[in-house]
C-alpha atoms as an extended CHARMM CRD file, in Angstrom:
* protein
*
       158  EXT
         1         1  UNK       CA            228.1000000000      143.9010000000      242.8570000000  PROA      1               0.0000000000
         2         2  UNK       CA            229.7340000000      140.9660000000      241.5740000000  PROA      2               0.0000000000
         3         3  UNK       CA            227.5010000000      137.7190000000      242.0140000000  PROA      3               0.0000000000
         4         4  UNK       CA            230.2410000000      135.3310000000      241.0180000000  PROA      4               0.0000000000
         5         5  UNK       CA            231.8740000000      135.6560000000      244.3520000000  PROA      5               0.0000000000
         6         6  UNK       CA            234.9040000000      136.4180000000      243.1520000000  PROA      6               0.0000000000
         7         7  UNK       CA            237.2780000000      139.1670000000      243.7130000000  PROA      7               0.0000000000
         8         8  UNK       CA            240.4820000000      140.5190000000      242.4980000000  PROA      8               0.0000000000
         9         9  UNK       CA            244.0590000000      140.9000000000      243.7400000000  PROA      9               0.0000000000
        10        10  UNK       CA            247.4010000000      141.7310000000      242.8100000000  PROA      10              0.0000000000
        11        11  UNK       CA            249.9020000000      139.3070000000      243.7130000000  PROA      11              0.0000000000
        12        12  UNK       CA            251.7610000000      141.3460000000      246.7570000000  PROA      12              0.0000000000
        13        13  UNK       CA            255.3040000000      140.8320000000      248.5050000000  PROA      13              0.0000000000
        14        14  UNK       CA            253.6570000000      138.2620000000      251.1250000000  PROA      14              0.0000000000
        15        15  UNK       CA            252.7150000000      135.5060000000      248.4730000000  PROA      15              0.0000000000
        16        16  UNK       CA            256.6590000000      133.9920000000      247.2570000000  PROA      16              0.0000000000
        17        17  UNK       CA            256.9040000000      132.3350000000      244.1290000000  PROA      17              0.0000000000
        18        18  UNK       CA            253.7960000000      133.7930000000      243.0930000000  PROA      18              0.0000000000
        19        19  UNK       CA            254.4030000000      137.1880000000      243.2220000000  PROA      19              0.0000000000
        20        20  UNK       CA            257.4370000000      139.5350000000      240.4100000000  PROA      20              0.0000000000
        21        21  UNK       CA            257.5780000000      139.2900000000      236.8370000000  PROA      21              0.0000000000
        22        22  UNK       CA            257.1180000000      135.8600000000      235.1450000000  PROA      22              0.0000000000
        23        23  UNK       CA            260.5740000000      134.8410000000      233.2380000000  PROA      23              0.0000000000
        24        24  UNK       CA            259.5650000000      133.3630000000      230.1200000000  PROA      24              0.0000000000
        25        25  UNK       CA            262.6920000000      133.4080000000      228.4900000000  PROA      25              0.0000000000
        26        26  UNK       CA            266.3310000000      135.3070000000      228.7740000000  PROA      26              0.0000000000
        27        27  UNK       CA            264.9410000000      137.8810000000      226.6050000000  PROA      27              0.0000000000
        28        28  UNK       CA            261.3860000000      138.1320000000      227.8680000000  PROA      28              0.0000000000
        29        29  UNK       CA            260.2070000000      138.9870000000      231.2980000000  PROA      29              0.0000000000
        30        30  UNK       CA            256.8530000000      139.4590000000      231.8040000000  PROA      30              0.0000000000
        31        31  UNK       CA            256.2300000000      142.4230000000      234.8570000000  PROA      31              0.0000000000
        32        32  UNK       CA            254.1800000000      142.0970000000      237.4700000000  PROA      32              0.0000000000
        33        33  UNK       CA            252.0500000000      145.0130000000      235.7520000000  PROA      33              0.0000000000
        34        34  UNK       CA            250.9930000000      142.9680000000      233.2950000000  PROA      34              0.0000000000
        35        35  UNK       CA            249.6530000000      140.1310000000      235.4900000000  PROA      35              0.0000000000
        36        36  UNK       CA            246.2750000000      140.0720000000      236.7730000000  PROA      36              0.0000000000
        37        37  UNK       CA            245.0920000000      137.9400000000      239.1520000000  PROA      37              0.0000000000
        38        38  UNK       CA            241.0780000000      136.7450000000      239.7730000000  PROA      38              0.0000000000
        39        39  UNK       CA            239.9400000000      134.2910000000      242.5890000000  PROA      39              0.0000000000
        40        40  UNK       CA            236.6930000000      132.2220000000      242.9520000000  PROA      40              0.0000000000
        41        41  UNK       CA            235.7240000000      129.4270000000      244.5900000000  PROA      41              0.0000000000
        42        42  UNK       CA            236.7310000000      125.7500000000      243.0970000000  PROA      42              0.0000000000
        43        43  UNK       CA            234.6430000000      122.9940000000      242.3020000000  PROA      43              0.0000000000
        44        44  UNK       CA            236.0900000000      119.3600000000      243.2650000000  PROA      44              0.0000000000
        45        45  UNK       CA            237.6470000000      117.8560000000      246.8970000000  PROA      45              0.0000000000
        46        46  UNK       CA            238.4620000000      119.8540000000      249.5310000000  PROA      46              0.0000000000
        47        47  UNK       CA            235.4510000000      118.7310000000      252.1970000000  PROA      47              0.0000000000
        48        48  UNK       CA            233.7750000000      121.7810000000      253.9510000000  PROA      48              0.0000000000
        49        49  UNK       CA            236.6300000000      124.1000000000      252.9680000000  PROA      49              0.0000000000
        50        50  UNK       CA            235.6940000000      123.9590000000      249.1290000000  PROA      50              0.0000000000
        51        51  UNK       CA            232.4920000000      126.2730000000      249.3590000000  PROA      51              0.0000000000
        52        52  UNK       CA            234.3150000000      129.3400000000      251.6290000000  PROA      52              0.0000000000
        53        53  UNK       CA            237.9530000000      129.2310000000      250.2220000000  PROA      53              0.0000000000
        54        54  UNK       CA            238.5860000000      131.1100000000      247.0630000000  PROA      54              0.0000000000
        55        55  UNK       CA            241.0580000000      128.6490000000      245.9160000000  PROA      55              0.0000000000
        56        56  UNK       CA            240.3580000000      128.6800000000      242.1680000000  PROA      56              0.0000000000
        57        57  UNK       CA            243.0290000000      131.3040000000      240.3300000000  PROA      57              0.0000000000
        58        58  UNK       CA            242.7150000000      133.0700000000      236.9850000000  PROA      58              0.0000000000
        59        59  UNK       CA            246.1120000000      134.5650000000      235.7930000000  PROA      59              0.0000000000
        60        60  UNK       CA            245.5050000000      136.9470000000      232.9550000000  PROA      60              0.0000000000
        61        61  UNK       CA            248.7180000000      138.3170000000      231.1540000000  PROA      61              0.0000000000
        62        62  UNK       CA            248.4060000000      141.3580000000      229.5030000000  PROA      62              0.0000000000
        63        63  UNK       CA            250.0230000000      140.9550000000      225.9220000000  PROA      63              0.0000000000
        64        64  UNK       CA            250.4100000000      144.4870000000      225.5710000000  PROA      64              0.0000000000
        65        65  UNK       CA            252.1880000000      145.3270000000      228.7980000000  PROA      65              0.0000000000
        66        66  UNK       CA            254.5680000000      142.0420000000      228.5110000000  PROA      66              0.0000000000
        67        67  UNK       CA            257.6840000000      143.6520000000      227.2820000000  PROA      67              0.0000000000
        68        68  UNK       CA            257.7940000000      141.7470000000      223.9650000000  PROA      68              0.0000000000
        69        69  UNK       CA            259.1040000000      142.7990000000      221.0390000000  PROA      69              0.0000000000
        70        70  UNK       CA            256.5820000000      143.3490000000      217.9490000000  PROA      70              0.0000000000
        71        71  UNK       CA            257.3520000000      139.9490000000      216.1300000000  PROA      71              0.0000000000
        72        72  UNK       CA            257.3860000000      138.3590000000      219.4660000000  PROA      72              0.0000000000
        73        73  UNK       CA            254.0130000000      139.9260000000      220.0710000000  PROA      73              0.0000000000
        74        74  UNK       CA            252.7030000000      138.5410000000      216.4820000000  PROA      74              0.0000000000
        75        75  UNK       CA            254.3730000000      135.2480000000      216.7550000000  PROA      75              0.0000000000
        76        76  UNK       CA            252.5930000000      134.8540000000      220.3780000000  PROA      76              0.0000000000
        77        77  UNK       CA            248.9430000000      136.5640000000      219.1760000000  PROA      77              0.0000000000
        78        78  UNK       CA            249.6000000000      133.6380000000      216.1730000000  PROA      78              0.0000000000
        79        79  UNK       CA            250.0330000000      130.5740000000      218.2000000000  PROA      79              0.0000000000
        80        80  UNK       CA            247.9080000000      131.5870000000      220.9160000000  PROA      80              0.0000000000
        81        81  UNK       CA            244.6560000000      133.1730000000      218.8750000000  PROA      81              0.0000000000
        82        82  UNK       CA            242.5320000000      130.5630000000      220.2470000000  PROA      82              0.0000000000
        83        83  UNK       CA            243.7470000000      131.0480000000      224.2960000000  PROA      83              0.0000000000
        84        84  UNK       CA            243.2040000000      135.0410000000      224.0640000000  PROA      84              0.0000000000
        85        85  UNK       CA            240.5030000000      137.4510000000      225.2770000000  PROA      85              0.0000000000
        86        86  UNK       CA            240.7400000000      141.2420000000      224.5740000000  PROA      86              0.0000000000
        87        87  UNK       CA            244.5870000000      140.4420000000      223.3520000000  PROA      87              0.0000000000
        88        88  UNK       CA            245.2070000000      138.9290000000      226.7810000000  PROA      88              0.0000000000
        89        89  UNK       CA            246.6680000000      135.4920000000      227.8670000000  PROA      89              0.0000000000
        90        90  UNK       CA            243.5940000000      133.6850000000      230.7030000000  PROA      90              0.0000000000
        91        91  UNK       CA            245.1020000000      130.8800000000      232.5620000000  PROA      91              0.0000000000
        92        92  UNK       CA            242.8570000000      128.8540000000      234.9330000000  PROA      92              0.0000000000
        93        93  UNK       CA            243.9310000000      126.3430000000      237.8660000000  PROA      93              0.0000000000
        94        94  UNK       CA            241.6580000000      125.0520000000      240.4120000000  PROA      94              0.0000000000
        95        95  UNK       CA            243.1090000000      121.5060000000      240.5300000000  PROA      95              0.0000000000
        96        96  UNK       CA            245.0980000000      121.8460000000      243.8780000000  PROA      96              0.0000000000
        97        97  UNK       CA            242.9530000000      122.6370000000      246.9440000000  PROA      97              0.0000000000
        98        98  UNK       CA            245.3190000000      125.3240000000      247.7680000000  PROA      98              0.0000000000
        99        99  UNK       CA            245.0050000000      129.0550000000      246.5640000000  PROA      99              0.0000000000
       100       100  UNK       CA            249.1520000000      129.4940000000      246.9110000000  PROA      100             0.0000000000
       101       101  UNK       CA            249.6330000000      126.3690000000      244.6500000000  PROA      101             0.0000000000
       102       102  UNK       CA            246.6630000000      127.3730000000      242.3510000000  PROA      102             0.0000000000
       103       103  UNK       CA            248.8800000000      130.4370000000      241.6330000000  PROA      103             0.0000000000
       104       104  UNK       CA            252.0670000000      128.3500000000      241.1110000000  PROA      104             0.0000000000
       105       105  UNK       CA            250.4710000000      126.5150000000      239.0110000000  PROA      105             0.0000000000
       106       106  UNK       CA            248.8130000000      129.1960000000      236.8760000000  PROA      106             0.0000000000
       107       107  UNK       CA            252.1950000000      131.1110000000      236.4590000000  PROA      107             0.0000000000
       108       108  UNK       CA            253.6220000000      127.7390000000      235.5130000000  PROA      108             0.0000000000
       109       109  UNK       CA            251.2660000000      127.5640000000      232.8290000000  PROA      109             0.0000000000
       110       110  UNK       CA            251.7320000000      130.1980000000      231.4950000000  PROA      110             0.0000000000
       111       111  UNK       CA            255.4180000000      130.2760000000      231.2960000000  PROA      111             0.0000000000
       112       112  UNK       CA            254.8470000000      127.1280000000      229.4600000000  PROA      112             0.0000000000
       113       113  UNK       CA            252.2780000000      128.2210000000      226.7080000000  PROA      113             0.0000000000
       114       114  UNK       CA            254.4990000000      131.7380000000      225.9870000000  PROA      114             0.0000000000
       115       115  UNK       CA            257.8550000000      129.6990000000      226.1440000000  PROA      115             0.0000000000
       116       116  UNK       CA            256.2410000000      127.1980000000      223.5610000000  PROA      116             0.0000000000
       117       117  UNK       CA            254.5100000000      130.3940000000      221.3430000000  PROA      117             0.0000000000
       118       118  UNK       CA            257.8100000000      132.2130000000      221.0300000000  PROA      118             0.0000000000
       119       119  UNK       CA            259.9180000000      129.0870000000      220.0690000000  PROA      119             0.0000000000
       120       120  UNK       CA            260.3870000000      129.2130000000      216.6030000000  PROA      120             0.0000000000
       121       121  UNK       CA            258.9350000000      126.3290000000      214.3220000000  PROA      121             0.0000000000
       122       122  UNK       CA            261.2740000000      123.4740000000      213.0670000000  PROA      122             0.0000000000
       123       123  UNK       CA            262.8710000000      124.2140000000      209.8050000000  PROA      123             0.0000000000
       124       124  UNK       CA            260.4550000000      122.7760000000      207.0370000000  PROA      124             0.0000000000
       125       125  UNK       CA            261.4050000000      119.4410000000      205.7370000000  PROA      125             0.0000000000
       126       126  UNK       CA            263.0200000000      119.5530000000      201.7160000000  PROA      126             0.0000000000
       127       127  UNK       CA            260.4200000000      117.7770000000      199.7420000000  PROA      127             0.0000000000
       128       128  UNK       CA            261.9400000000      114.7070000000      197.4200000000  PROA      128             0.0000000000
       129       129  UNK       CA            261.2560000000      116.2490000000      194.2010000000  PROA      129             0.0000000000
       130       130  UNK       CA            261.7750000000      113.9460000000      190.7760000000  PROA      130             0.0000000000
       131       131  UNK       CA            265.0730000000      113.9560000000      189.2240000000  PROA      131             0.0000000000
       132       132  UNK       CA            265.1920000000      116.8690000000      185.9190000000  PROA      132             0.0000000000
       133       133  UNK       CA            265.9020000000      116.1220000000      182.0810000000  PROA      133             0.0000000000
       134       134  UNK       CA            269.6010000000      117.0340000000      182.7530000000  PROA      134             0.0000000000
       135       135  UNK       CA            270.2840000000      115.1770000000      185.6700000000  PROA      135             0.0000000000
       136       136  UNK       CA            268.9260000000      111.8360000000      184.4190000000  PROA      136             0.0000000000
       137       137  UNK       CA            271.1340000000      112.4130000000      181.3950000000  PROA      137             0.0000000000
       138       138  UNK       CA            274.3780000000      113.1440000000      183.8930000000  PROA      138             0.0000000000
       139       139  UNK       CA            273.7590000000      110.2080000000      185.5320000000  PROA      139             0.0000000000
       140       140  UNK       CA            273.2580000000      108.2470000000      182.5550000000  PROA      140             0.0000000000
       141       141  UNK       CA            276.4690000000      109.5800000000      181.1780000000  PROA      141             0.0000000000
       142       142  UNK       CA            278.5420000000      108.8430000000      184.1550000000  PROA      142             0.0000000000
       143       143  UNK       CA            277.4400000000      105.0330000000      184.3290000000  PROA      143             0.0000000000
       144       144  UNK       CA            278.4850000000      105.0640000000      180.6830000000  PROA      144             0.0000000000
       145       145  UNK       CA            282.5210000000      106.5980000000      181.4620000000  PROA      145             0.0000000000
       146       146  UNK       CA            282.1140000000      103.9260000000      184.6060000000  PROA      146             0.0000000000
       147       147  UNK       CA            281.3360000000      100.6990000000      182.3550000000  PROA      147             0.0000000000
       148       148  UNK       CA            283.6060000000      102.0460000000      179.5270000000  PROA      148             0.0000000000
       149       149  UNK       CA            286.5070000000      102.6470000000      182.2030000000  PROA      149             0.0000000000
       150       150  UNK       CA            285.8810000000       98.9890000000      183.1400000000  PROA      150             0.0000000000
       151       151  UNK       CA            285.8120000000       97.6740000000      179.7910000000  PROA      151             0.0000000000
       152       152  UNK       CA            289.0800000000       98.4050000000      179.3060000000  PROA      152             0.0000000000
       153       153  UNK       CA            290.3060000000       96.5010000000      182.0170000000  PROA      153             0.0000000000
       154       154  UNK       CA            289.2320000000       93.4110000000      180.7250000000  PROA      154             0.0000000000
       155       155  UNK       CA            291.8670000000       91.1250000000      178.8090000000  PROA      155             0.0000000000
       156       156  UNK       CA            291.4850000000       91.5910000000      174.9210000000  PROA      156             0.0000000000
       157       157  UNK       CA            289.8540000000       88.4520000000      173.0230000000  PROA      157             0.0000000000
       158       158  UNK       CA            291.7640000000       86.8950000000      170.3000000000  PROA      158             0.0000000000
């Protein structure tokens, strides 16, 4: 018996925008398989309502059942070490007094962190490295042509 008080449901056809896969990007789509949903009661406002109304919502996504790629499974388990459990994405909302917007919230989320774990990093910056042997000595060489070229443009002396 579970002493937490909270229980477990899928997310059915009679919750909308909560329920169907979880579009991360055009390439990934998460499917409702993969999703698991937990509910227990929240902590915080909400009057008499906030001790019988299991309004708090934990949205675990199952990395192995998210349709990814293998290098877009490595470059999420990478970014995202820290967030997983048993190779599995745990997103937790309770800030809304409302289970339905709990949820919305959750799969927002979690859109977010995946979207931002399979984005590629920026390209490294070049690092300003000191000028070699040879190029000092080019440049060296071309201010001499340069002053020489101008040299000659001045009027002989007599």
């Amino acid at each position: 018996m579970d002493t937490t008080g909270a229980h477990e449901e899928p997310g059915g056809p009679g919750t909308p925008g909560v329920a169907g896969p979880l579009a991360v990007t055009a390439s990934v789509i998460v499917p409702p398989a993969a999703l698991h949903w937990r509910f227990s009661r929240a902590h915080g406002p909400g009057g008499q309502g906030v001790n019988t109304t299991d309004s708090r919502v934990e949205l675990v996504v199952r990395l192995d059942a998210a349709g990814m790629t293998g290098p877009q499974l490595d470059r999420v388990r990478t970014a995202l070490a820290h967030r997983l459990a048993d190779d599995a994405l745990v997103v937790v909302a309770s800030e809304h007094r409302s289970q339905l917007r709990n949820r919305q919230a959750a799969r927002d989320r979690a859109t977010a962190l995946l979207r931002q774990a399979l984005t590629a990093p920026p390209p490294r910056t070049r690092k300003r490295r000191r000028p070699s042997r040879a190029a000092k000595q080019r440049r060296l060489d071309a201010k001499k042509r340069r002053g020489q070229t101008k040299s000659l443009r001045r009027r002989p002396d007599h």
